[in-house]
MDAnalysis code that builds the backbone (N, CA, C; Angstrom):
import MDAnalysis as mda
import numpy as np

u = mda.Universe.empty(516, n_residues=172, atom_resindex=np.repeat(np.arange(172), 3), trajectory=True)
u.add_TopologyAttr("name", ["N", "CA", "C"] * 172)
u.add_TopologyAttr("resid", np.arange(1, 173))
u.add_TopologyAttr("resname", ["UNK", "UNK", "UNK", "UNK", "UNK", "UNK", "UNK", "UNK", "UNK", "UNK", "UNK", "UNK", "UNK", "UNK", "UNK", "UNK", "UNK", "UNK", "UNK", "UNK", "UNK", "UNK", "UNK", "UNK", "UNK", "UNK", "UNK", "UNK", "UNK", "UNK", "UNK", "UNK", "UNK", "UNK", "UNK", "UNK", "UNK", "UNK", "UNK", "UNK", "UNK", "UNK", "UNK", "UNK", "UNK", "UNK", "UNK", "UNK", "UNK", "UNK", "UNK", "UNK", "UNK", "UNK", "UNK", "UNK", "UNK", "UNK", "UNK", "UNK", "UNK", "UNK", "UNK", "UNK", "UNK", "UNK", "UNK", "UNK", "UNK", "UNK", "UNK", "UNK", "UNK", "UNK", "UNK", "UNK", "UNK", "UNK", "UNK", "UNK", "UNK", "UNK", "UNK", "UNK", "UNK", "UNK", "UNK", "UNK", "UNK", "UNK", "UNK", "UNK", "UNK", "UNK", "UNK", "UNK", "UNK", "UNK", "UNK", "UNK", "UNK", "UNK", "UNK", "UNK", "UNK", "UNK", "UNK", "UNK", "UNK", "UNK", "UNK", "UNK", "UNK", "UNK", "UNK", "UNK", "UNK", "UNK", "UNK", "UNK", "UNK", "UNK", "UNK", "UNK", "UNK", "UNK", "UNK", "UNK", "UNK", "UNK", "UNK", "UNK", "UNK", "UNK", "UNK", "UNK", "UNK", "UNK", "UNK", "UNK", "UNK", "UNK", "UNK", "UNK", "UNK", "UNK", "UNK", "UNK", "UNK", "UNK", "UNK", "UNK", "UNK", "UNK", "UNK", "UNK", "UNK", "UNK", "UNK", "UNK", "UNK", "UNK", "UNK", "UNK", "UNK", "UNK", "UNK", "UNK", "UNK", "UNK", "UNK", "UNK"])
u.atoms.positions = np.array([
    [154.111, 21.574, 37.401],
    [154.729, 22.813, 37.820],
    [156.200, 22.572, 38.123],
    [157.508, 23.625, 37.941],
    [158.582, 23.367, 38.142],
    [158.948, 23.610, 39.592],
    [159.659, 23.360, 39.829],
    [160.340, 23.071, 41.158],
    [160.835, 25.146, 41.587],
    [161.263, 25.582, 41.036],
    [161.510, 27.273, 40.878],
    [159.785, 28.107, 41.123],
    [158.858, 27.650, 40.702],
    [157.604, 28.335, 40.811],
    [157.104, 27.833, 42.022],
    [156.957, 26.626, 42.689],
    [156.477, 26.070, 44.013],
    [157.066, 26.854, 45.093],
    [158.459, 27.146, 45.221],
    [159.348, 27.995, 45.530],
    [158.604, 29.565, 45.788],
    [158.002, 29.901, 44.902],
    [157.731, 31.338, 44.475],
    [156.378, 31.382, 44.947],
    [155.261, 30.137, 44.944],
    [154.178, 30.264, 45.290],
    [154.146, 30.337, 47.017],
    [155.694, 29.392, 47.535],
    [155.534, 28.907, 49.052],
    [155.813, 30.278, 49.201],
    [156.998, 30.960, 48.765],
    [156.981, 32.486, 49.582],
    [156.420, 33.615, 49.484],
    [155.225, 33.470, 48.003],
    [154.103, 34.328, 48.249],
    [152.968, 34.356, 49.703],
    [153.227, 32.915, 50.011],
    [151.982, 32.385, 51.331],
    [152.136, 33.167, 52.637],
    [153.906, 33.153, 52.330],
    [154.391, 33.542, 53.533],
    [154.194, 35.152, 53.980],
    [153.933, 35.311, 55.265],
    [154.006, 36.975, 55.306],
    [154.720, 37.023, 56.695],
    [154.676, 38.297, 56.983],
    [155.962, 38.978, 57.403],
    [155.323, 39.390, 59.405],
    [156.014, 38.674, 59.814],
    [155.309, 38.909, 61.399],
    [155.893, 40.598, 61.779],
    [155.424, 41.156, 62.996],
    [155.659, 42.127, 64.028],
    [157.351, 41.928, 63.787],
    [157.678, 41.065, 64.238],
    [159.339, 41.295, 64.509],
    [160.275, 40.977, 62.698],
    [159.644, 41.003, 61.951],
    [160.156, 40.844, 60.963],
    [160.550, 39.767, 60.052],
    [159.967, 38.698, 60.932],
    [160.295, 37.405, 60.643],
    [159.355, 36.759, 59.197],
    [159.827, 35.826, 58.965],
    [158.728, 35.513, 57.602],
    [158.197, 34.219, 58.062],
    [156.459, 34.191, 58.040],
    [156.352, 32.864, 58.732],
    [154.697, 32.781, 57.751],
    [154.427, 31.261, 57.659],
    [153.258, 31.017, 56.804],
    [152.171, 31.232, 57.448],
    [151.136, 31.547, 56.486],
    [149.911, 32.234, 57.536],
    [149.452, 31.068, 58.460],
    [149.352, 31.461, 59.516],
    [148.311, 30.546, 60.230],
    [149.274, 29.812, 61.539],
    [150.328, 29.997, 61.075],
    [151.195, 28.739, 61.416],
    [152.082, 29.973, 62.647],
    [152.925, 29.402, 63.774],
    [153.878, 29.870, 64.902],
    [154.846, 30.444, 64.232],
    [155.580, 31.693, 64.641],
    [156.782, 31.731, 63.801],
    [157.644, 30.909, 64.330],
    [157.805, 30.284, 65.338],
    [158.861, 29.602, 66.003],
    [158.447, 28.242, 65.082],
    [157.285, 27.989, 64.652],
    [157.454, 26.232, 63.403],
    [156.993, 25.395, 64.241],
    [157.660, 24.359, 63.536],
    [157.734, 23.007, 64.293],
    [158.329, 23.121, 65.674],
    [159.361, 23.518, 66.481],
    [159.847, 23.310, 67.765],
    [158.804, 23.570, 68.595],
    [157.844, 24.953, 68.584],
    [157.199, 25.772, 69.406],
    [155.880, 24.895, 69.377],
    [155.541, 24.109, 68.147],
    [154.516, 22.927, 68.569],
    [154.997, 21.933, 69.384],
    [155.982, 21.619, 69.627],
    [156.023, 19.884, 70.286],
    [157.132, 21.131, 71.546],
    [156.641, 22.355, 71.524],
    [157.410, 22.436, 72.923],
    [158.543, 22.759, 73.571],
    [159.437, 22.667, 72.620],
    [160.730, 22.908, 72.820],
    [160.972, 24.585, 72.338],
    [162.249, 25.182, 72.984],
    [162.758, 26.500, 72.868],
    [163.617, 26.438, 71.197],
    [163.458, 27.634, 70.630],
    [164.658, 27.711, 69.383],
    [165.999, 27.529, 70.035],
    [166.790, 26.741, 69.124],
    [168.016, 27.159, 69.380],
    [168.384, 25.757, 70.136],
    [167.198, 24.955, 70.658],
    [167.398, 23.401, 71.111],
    [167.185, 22.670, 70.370],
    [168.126, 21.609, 69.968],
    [167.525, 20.230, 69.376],
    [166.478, 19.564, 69.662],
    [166.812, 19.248, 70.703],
    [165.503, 18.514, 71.447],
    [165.502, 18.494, 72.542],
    [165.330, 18.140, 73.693],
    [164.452, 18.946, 74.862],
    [165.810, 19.150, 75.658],
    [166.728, 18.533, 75.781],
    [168.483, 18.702, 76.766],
    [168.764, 20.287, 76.102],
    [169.476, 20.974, 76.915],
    [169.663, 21.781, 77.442],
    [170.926, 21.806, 76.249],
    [171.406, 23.030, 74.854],
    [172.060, 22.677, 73.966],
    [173.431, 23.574, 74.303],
    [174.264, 22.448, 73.874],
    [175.639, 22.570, 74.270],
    [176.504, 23.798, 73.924],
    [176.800, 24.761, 74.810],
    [177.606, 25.928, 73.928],
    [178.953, 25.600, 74.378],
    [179.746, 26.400, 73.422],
    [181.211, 26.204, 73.900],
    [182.025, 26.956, 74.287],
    [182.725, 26.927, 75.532],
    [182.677, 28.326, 76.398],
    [184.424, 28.665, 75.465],
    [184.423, 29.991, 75.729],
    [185.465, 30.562, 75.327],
    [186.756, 30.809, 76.125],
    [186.321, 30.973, 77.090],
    [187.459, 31.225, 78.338],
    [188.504, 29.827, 78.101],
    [189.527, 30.943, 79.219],
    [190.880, 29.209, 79.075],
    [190.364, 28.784, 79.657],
    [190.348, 27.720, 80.025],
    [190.657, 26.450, 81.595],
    [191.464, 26.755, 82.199],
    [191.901, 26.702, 83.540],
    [192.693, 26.728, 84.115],
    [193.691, 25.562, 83.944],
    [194.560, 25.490, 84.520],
    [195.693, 24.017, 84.702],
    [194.795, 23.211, 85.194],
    [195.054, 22.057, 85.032],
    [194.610, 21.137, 85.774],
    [195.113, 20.872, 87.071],
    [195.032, 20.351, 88.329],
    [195.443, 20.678, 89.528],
    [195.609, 18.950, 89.480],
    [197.119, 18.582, 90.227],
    [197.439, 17.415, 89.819],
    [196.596, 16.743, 91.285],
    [196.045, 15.388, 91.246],
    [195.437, 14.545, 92.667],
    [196.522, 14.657, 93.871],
    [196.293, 14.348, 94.578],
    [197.363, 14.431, 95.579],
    [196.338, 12.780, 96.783],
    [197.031, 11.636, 97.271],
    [196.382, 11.067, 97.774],
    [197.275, 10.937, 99.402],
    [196.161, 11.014, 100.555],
    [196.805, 10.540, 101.454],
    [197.216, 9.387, 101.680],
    [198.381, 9.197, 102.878],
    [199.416, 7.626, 102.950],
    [198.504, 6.625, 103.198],
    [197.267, 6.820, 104.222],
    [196.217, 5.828, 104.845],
    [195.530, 5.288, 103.326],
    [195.097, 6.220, 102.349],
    [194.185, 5.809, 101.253],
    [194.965, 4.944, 100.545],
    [196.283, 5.014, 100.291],
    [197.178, 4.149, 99.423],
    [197.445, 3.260, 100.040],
    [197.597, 2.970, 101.579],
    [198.048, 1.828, 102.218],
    [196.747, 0.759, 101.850],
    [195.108, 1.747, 102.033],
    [194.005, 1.005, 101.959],
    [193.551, 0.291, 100.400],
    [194.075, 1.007, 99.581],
    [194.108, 0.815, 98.389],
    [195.267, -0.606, 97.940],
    [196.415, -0.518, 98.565],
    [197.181, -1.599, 98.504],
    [196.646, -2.757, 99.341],
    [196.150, -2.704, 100.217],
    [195.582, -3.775, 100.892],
    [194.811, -4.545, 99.982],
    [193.631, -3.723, 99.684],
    [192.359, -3.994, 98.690],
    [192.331, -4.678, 97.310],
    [194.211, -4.321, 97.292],
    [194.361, -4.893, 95.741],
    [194.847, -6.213, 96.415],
    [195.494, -6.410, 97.238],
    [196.227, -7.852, 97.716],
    [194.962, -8.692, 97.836],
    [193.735, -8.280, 98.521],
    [192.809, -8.909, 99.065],
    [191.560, -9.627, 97.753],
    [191.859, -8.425, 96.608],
    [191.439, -8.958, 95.562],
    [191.875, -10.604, 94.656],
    [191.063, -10.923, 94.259],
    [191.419, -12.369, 93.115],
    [190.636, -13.016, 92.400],
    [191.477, -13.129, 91.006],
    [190.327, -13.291, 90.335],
    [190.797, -12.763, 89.146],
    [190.357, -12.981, 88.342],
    [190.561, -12.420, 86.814],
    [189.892, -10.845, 86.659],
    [190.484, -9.743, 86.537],
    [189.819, -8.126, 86.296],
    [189.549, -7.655, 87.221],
    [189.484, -8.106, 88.874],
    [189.269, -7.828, 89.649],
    [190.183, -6.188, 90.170],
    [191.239, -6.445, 89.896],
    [192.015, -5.498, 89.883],
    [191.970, -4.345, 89.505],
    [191.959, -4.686, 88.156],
    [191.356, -3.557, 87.203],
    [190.260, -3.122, 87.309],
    [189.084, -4.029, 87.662],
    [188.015, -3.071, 88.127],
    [187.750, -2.245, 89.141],
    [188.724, -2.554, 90.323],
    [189.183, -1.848, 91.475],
    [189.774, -0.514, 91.192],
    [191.022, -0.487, 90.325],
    [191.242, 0.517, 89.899],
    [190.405, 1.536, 89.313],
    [189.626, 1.018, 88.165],
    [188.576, 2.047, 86.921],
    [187.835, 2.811, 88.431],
    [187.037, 1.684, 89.126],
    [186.252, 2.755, 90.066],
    [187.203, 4.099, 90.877],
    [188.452, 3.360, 91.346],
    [189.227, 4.433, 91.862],
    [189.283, 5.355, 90.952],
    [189.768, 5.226, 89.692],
    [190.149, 6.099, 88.583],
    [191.985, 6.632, 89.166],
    [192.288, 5.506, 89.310],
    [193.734, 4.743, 89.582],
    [194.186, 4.336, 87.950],
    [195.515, 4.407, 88.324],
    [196.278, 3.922, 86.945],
    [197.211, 2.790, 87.652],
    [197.553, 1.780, 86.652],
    [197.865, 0.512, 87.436],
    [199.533, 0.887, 88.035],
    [200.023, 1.802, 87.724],
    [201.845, 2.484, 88.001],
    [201.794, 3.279, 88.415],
    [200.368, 3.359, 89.460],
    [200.270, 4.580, 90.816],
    [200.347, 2.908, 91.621],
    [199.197, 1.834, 91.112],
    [199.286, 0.794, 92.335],
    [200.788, 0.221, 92.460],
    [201.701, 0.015, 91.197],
    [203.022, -0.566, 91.469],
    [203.748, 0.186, 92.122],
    [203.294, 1.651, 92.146],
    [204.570, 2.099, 92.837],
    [204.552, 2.205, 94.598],
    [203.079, 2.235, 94.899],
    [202.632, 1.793, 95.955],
    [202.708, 0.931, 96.548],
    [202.980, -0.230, 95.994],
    [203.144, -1.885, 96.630],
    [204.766, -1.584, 96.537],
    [205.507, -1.236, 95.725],
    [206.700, -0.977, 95.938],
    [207.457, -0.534, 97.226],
    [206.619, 0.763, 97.550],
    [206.514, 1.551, 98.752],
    [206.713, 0.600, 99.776],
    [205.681, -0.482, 99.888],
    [205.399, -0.692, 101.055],
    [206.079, -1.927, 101.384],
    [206.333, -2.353, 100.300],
    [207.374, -3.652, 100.184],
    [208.721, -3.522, 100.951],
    [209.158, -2.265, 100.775],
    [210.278, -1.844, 100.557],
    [210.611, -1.379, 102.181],
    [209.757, -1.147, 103.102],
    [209.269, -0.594, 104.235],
    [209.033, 0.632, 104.500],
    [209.053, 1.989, 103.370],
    [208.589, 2.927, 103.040],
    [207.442, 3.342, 102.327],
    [206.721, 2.666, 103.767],
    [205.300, 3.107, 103.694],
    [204.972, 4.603, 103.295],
    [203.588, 4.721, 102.713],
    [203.487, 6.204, 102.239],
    [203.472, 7.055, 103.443],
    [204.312, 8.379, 103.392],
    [204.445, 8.647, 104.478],
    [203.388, 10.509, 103.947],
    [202.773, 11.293, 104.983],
    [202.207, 12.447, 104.344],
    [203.015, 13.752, 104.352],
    [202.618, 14.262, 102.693],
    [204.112, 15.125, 102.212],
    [203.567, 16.279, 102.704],
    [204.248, 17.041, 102.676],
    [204.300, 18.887, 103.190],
    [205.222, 19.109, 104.396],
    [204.953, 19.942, 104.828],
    [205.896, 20.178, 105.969],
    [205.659, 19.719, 106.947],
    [206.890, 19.569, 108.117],
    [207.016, 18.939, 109.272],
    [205.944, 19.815, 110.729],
    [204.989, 19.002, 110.743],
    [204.657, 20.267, 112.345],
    [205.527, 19.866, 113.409],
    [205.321, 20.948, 113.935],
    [206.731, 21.365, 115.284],
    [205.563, 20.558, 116.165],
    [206.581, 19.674, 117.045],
    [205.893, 18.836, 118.224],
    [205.053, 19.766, 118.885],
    [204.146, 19.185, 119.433],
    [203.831, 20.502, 120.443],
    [203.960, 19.876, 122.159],
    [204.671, 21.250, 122.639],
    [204.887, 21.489, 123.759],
    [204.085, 21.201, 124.666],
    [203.582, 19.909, 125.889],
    [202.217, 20.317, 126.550],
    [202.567, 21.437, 127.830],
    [204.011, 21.700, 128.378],
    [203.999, 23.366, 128.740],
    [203.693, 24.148, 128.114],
    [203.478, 24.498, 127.236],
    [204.001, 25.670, 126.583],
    [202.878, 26.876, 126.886],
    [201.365, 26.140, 127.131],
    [200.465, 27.319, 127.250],
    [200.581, 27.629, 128.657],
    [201.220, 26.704, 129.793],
    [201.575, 27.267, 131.137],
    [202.406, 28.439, 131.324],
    [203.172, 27.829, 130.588],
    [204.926, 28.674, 130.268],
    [204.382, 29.921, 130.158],
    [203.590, 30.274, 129.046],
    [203.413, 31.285, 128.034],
    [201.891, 31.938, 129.005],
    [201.020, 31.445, 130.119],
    [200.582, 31.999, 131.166],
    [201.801, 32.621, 132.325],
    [202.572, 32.002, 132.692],
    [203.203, 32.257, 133.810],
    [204.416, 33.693, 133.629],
    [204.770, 33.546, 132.612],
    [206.043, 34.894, 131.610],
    [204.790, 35.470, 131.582],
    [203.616, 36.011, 131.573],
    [202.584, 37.026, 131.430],
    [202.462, 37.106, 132.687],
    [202.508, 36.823, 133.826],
    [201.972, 36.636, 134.881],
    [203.030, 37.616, 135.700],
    [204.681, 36.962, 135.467],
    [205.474, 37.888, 135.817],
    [206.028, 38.884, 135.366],
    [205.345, 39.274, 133.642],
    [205.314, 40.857, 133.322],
    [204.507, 41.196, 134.099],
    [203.684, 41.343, 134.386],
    [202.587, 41.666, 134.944],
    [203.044, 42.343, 136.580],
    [203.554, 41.025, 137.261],
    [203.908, 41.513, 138.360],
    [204.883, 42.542, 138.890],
    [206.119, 42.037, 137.612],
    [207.013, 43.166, 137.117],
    [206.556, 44.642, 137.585],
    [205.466, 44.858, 136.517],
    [205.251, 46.455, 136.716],
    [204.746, 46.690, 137.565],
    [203.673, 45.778, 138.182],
    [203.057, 46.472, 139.694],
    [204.209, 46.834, 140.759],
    [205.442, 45.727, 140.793],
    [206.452, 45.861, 141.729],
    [207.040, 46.973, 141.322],
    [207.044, 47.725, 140.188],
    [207.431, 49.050, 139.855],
    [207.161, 49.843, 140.015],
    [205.640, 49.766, 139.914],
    [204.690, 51.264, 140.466],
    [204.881, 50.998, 141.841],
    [204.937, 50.030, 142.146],
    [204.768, 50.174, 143.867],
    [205.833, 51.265, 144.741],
    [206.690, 50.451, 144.063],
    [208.552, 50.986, 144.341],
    [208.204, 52.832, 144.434],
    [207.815, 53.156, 143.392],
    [207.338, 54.541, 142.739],
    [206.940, 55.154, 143.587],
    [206.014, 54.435, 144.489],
    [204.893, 55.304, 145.219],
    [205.701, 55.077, 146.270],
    [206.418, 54.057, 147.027],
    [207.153, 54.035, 147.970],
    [207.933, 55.098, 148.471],
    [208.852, 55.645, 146.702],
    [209.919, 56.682, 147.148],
    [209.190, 57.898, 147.081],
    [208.164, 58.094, 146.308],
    [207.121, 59.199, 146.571],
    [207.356, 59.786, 147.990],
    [206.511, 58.873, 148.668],
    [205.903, 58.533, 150.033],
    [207.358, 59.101, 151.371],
    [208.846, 58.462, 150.759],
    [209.374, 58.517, 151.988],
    [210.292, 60.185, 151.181],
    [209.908, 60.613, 150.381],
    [210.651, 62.315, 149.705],
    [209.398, 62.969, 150.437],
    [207.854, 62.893, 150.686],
    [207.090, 63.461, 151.143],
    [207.318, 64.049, 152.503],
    [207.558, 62.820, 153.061],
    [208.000, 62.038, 154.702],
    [209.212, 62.840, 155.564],
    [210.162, 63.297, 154.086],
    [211.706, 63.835, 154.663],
    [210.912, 64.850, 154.780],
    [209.989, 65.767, 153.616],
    [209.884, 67.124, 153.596],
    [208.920, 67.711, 154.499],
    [208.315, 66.743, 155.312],
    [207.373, 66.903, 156.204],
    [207.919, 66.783, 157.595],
    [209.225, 65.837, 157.572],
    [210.262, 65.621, 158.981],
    [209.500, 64.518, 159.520],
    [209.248, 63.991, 159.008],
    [208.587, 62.894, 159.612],
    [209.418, 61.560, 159.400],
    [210.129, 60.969, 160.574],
    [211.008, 60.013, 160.316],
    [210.488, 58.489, 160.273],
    [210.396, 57.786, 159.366],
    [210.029, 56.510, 159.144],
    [211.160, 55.179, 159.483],
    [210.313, 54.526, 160.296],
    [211.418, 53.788, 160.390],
    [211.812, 52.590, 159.739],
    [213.134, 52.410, 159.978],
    [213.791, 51.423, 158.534],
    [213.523, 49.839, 159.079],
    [213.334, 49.071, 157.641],
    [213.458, 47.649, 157.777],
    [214.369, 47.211, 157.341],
    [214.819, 45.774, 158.005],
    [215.898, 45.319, 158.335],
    [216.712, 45.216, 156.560],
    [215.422, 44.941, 155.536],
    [216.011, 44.825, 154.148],
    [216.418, 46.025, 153.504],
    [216.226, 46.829, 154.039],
    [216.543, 48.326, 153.308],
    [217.492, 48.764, 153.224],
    [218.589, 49.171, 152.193],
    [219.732, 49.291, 152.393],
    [220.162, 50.980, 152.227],
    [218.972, 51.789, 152.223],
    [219.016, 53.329, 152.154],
    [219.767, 53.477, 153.791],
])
């Protein structure tokens, strides 16, 4: 038989499932995968790789603190030995002209120092301070209302004829 008629006999066998699919009698339409288990669309049993479409963002550059590089320079001094170094690094995932410039640093007596901005010392008055200026707003206005009710009190006093007598601080 020719190779064109085997062809013609395999897709006579075949018939036509519910969803439209063409599958041989007897047999899964999903085939071979759906026997040994696996989902369509997987190779084999890992989870199959798609490729996402979106951008990436930037990459966000490392940033290391002064203590980790000082500890890191130590670690390399303390090392010896043939690759030792380098294997120090790979685990860091260090490049060897982050460590030179680091031993440089420190050689130099400009130790790594930590970048961003300066914090403002802090004051150990300052939360007294910042109680006590509340304390004398505060008193401020009571000595105001007081005053208030005072002159109230002695305009009442005239209109009633009732003479109050003065203290020595009073300069009315």
């Amino acid at each position: 038989m020719s190779e064109r008629s085997e062809d013609k006999e395999a897709s006579d066998k075949r018939s036509e499932s519910p969803s439209g699919e063409l599958s041989k009698p007897g047999s899964n339409p999903l085939g071979a995968l759906a026997d040994k288990g696996l989902e369509p669309g997987r190779a084999s049993g890992h989870a199959a790789k798609t490729r996402d479409s979106e951008v990436v963002p930037k990459a966000k550059r490392r940033t290391y603190s002064a203590e980790y590089k000082l500890k890191i320079v130590r670690k390399a001094e303390a090392l010896s030995g043939t690759g030792g170094i380098g294997a120090m690094l790979r685990e860091e995932g260090l490049y060897d002209t982050q460590l030179s410039e680091w031993r440089r640093a420190v050689a130099s007596g400009k130790a790594p120092v930590k970048r961003g901005p300066v914090p403002k010392p802090v004051d150990p008055n300052a939360a007294e301070l910042k109680a006590l200026r509340r304390e004398n707003m505060l008193l401020k206005r009571r000595l105001a209302r007081s005053e208030l009710v005072i002159d109230i009190q002695k305009k009442v006093a005239s209109l009633l004829g009732i003479t109050l007598a003065k203290l020595d601080d009073e300069d009315d």
